[in-house]
C-alpha positions as CSV (number, residue, x, y, z in Angstrom):
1,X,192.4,81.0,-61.1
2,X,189.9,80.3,-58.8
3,X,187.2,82.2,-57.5
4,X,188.2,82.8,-54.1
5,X,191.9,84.1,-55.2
6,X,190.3,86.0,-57.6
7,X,188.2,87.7,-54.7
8,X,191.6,88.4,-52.7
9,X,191.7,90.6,-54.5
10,X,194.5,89.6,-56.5
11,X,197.7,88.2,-55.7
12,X,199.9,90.3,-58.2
13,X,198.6,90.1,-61.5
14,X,200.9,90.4,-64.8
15,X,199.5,91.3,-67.9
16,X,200.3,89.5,-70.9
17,X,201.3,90.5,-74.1
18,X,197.2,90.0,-75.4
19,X,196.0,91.8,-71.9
20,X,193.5,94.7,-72.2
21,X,194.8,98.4,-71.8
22,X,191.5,100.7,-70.0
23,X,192.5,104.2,-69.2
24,X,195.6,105.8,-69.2
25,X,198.1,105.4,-66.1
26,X,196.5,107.8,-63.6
27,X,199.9,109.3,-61.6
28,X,200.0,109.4,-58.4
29,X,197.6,107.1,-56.5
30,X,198.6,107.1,-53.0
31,X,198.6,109.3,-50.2
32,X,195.5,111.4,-52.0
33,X,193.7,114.6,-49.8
34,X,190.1,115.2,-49.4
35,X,188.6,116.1,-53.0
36,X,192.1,115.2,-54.5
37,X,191.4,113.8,-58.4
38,X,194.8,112.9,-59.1
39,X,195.6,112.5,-62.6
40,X,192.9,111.8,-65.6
41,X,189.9,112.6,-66.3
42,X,186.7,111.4,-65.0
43,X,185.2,109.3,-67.4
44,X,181.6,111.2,-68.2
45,X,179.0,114.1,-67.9
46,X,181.4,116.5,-65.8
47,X,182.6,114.1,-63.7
48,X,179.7,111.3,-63.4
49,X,179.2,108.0,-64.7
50,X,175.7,108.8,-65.7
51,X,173.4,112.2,-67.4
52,X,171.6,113.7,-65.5
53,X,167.5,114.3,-66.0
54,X,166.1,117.2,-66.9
55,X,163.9,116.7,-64.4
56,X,166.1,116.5,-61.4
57,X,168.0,119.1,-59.3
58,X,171.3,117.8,-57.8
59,X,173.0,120.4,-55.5
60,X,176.1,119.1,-53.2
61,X,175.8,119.2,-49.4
62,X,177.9,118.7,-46.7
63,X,177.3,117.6,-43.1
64,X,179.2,116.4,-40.3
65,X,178.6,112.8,-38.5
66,X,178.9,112.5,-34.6
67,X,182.7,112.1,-34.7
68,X,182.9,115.3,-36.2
69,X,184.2,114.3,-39.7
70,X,182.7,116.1,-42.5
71,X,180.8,113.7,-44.9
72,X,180.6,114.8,-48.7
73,X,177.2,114.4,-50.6
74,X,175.4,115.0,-53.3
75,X,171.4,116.0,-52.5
76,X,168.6,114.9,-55.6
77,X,165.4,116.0,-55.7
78,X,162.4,116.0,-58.2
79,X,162.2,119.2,-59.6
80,X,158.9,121.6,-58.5
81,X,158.4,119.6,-55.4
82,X,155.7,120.1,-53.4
83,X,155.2,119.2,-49.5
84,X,157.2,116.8,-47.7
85,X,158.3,113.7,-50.0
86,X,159.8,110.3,-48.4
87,X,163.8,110.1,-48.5
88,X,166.9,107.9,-48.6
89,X,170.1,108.0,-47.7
90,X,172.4,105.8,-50.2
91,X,175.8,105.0,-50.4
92,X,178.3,102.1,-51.9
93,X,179.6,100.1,-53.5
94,X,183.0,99.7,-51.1
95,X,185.5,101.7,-52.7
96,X,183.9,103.8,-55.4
97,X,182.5,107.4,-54.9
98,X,179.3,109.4,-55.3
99,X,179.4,109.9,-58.5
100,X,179.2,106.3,-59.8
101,X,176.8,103.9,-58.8
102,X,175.2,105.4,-55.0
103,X,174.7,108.7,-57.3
104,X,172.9,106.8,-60.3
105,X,170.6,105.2,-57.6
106,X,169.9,108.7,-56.1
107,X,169.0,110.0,-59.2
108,X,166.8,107.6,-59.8
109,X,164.9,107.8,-56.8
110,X,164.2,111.5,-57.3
111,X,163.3,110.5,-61.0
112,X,160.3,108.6,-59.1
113,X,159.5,111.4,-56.5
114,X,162.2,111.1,-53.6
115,X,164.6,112.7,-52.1
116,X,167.6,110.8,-52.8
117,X,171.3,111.6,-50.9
118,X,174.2,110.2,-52.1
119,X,177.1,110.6,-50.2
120,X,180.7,109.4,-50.1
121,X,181.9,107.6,-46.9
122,X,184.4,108.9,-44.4
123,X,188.0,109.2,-45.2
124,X,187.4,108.1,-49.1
125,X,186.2,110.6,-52.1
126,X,185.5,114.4,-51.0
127,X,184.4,113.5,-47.7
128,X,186.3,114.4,-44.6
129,X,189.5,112.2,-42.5
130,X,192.8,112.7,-42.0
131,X,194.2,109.0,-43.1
132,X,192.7,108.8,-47.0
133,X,190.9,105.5,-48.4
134,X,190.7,103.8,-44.7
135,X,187.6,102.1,-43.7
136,X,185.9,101.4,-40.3
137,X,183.0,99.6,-40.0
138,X,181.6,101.5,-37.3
139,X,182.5,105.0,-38.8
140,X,180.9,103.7,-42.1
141,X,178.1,102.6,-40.3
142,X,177.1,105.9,-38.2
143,X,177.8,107.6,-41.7
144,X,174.4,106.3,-42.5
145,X,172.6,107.9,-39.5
146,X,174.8,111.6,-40.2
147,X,173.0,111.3,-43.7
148,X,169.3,110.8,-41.8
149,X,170.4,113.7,-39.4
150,X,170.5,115.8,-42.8
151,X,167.8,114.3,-44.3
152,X,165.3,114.7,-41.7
153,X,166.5,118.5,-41.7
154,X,165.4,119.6,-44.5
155,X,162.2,121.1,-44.7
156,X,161.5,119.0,-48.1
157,X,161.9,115.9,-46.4
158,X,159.5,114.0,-44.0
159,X,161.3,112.7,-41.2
160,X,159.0,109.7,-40.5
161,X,159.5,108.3,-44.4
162,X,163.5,108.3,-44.4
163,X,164.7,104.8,-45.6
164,X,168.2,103.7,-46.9
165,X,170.0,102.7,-50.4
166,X,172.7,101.0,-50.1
167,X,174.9,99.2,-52.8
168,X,177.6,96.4,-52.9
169,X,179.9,96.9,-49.3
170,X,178.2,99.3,-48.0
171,X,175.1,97.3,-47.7
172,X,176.0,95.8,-44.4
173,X,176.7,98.8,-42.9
174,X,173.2,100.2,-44.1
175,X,171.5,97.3,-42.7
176,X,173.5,97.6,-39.3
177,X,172.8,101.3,-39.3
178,X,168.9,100.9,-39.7
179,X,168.9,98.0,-36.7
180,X,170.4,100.9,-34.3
181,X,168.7,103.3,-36.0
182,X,165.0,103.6,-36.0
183,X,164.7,106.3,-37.9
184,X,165.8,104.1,-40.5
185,X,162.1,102.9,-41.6
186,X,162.9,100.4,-44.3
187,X,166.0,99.9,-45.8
188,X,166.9,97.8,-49.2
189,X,170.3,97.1,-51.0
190,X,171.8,95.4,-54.2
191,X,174.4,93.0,-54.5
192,X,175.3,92.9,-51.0
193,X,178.5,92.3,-49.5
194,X,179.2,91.7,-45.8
195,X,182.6,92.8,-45.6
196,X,183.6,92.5,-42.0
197,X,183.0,88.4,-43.3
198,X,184.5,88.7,-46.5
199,X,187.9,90.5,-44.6
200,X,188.2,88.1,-41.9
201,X,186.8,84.8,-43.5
202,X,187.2,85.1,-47.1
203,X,184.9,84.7,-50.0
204,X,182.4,82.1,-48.8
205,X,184.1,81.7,-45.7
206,X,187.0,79.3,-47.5
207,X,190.0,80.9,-44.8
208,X,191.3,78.3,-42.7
209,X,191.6,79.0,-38.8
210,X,195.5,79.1,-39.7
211,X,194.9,81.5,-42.9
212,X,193.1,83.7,-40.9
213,X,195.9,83.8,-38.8
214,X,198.6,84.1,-41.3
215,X,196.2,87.4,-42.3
216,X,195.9,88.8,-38.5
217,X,199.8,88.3,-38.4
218,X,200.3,90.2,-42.1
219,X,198.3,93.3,-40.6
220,X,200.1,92.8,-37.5
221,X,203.5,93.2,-38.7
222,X,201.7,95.8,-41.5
223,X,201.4,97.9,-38.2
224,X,205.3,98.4,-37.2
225,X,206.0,98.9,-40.8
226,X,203.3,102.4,-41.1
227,X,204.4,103.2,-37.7
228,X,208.0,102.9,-38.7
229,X,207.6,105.0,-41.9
230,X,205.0,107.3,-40.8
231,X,202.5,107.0,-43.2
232,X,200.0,104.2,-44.0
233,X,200.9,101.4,-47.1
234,X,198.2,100.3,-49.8
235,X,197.6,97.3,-50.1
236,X,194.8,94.3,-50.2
237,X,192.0,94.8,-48.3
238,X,190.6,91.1,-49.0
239,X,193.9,89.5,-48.2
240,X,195.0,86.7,-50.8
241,X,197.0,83.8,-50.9
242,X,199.5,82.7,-53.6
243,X,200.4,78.7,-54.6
244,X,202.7,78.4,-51.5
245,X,200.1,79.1,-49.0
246,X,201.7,82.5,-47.9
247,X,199.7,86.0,-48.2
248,X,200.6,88.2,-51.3
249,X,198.4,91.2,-51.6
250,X,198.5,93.4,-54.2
251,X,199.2,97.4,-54.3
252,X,196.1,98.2,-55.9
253,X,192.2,96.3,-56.0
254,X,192.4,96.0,-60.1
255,X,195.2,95.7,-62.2
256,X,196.4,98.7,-64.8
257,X,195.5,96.4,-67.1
258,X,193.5,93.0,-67.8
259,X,195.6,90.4,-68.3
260,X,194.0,87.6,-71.0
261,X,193.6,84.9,-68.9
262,X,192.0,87.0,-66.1
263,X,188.9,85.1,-63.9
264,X,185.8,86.0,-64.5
265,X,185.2,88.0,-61.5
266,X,188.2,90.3,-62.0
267,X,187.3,90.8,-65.3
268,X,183.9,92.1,-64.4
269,X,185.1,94.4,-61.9
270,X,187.4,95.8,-64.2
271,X,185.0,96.5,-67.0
272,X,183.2,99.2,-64.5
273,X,186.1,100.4,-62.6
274,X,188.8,100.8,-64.9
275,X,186.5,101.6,-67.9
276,X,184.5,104.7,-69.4
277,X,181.5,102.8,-68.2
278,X,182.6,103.6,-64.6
279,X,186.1,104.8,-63.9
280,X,186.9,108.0,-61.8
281,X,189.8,109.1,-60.2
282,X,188.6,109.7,-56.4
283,X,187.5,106.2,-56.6
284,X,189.4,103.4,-55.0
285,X,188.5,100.8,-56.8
286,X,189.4,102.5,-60.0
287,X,193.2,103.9,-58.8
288,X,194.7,102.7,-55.8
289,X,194.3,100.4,-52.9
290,X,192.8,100.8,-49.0
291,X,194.9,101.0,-46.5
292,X,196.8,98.1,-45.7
293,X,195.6,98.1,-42.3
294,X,192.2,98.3,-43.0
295,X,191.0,94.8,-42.6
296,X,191.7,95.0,-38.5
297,X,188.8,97.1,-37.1
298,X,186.5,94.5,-39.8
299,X,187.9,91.3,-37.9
300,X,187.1,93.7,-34.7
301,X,183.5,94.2,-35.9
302,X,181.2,92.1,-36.7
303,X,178.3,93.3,-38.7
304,X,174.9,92.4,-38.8
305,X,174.7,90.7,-35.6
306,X,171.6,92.5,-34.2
307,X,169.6,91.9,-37.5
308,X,166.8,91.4,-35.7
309,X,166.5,94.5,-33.9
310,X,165.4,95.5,-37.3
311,X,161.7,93.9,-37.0
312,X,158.9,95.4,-37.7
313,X,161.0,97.2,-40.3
314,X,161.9,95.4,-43.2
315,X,164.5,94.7,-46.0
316,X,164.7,94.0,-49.5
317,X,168.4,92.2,-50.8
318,X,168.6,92.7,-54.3
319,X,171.3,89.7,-55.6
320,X,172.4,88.7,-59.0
321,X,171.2,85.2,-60.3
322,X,174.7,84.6,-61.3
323,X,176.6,87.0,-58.8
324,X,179.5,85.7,-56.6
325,X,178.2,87.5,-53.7
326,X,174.9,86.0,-53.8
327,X,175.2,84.5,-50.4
328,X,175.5,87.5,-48.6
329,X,172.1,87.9,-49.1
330,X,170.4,84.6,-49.2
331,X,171.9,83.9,-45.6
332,X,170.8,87.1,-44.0
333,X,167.6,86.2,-45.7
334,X,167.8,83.0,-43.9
335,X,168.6,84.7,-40.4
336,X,165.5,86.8,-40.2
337,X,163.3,85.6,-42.8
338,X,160.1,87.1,-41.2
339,X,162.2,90.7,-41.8
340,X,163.9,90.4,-45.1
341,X,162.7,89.9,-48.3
342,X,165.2,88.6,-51.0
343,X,164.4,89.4,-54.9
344,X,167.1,87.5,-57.2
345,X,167.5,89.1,-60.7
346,X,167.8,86.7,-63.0
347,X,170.8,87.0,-65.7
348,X,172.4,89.2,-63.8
349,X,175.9,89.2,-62.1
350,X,177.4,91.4,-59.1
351,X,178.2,94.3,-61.0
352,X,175.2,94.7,-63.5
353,X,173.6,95.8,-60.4
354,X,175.6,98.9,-60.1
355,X,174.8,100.7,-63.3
356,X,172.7,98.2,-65.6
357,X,168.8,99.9,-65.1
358,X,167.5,97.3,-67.9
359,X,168.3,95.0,-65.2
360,X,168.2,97.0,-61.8
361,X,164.8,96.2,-60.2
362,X,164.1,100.1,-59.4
363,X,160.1,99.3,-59.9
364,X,160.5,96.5,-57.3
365,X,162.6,98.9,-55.5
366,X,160.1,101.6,-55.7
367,X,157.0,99.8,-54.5
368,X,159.1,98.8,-51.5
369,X,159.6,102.1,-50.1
370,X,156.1,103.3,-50.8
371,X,154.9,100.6,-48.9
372,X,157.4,100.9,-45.6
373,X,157.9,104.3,-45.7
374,X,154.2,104.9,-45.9
């Protein structure tokens, strides 16, 4: 298959006879309320993908962002803190939850002496919103400043060293947020996707002007059929094509199973989502699918196109030698080079940056924010 179907992400997939069986089928998967975990069990330490350290205090938090929907967090801290300590707001990747990879990050910060708030995006895990697993760019996007309105509130917290995390999709939203936001004083992210480019171009932009048609018309006619029904479909977010040129999303991002002859880049994802190393049930990624209709309000917004209302802040990508989504960040590295700085990790693919810390950069990470949150 190649790469760019495989990122569609997929046109129907049928396992094979020799496919790989994760986790158990999780029940219902669809139409899931605020905090709902569906069926199955979360796949580690009460609920997280990770332990947690003796030495820091995780307490969850709510807040409410300027539209008024509450956002669902989780606040880490060093224990025995003393005076005000430098924070961050983090959050990704696109479709998974707190408790996987935007947690482990958070924890690790307050390992090192921050305060570290991980929180799960409108509409998707615990957070608040009506519609369940629907994304907007913009809503994601102010998200990020709701988070440094908490932040900056707490009397722990120093409100001139408040920088963001941000992991996978989610990263062009942080960096959007911190070129509005000034309170934003640095802001860094790993394995960055920009998916307002990935929905409405493709992976590395391979869409045709009459593909990205035929996708504009899918969620077009995807409208009628929600408002017909009265509820909201699940289906591709990253729209594919099959051999005859037509779309054919799928129902859910990964398959129940791997199939034996799945791409590489499917087979990655599935080995954190669907797995022990990373499943859980409020996650996306891991059970169901976005909102058909989600892909509109991302060909409706483009993100990152005031990157340079960032300087004299700055940016650190974090990309995968041998990631797919490498290009995400080497081309906003290109368009404000004298802002971003790009570290490549070598041996490492998209999703070893979500949980891997032999390979996670968190010392490189670390010296960044001491110096731009100084």
């Amino acid at each position: 298959m190649e790469r760019r179907k495989a990122l569609g992400l997929i046109a129907a997939t049928t396992a094979t006879a020799a496919s790989v069986t994760a986790l158990p089928s999780f029940g219902a998967e669809t139409g899931r309320a605020a905090g709902a975990t569906g069926q199955g069990k979360a796949s580690a330490k009460s609920g997280y993908t990770f332990a947690l350290d003796k030495n820091v205090k995780r307490s969850s938090v709510r807040f409410k962002n300027r539209y008024g929907i509450e956002v669902a967090a989780d606040l880490y801290m060093p224990k025995n803190a003393r005076g005000k300590l430098p924070a961050l707001a983090v959050s990704g990747p696109f479709g998974a939850v707190k408790e996987q990879s935007s947690g482990l990050y958070a924890h690790e910060f307050a390992r090192r002496g921050y305060v570290a708030l991980a929180f799960d995006p409108s509409f998707t895990g615990e957070s608040g919103g009506t519609v369940r697993d629907v994304a907007s760019p913009d809503i994601c996007t102010e998200d990020y400043s709701a988070a440094v309105d908490f932040l900056g509130m707490q009397r722990t917290v120093d409100r001139e060293r408040i920088g963001a995390q941000a992991i996978c999709g989610l990263s062009g939203m942080a960096l959007t947020a911190a070129a509005a936001d000034s309170r934003i004083k640095a802001v860094a992210t790993a394995s960055m996707y920009d998916m307002a480019r990935s929905m409405s171009r493709g992976h590395e932009d391979y869409y045709t002007p009459a593909q990205r048609q035929k996708v504009v018309d899918h969620l077009s006619r995807q409208r009628w059929i929600d408002a017909e029904n009265g509820t909201y479909a699940r289906l591709s977010h990253e729209v594919p094509f099959n051999e005859n040129g037509d779309v054919a999303p799928a129902n859910r991002v990964l398959p129940k199973t791997l199939p034996a002859d799945a791409d590489p880049i499917t087979a990655i994802f599935f080995d954190y989502y669907r797995t022990e190393r990373g499943y859980h049930p409020r996650s996306i990624n891991s059970t169901t699918a976005w909102t058909a209709t989600t892909p509109m309000s991302f060909f409706a917004f483009e993100l990152m196109t005031n990157i340079d209302m960032l300087a004299p802040r700055k940016a650190l990508l974090v990309a995968g030698a041998d990631a797919h989504s490498r290009y995400y960040s080497e081309d906003v590295r290109a368009k404000a080079p004298d802002t971003v700085d790009l570290v490549i990790v070598p041996g490492a693919d998209h999703v070893d940056l979500y949980d891997r810390k032999d390979l996670i950069p968190f010392d490189k990470l670390d010296e960044f924010f001491t110096k731009n949150l100084a």
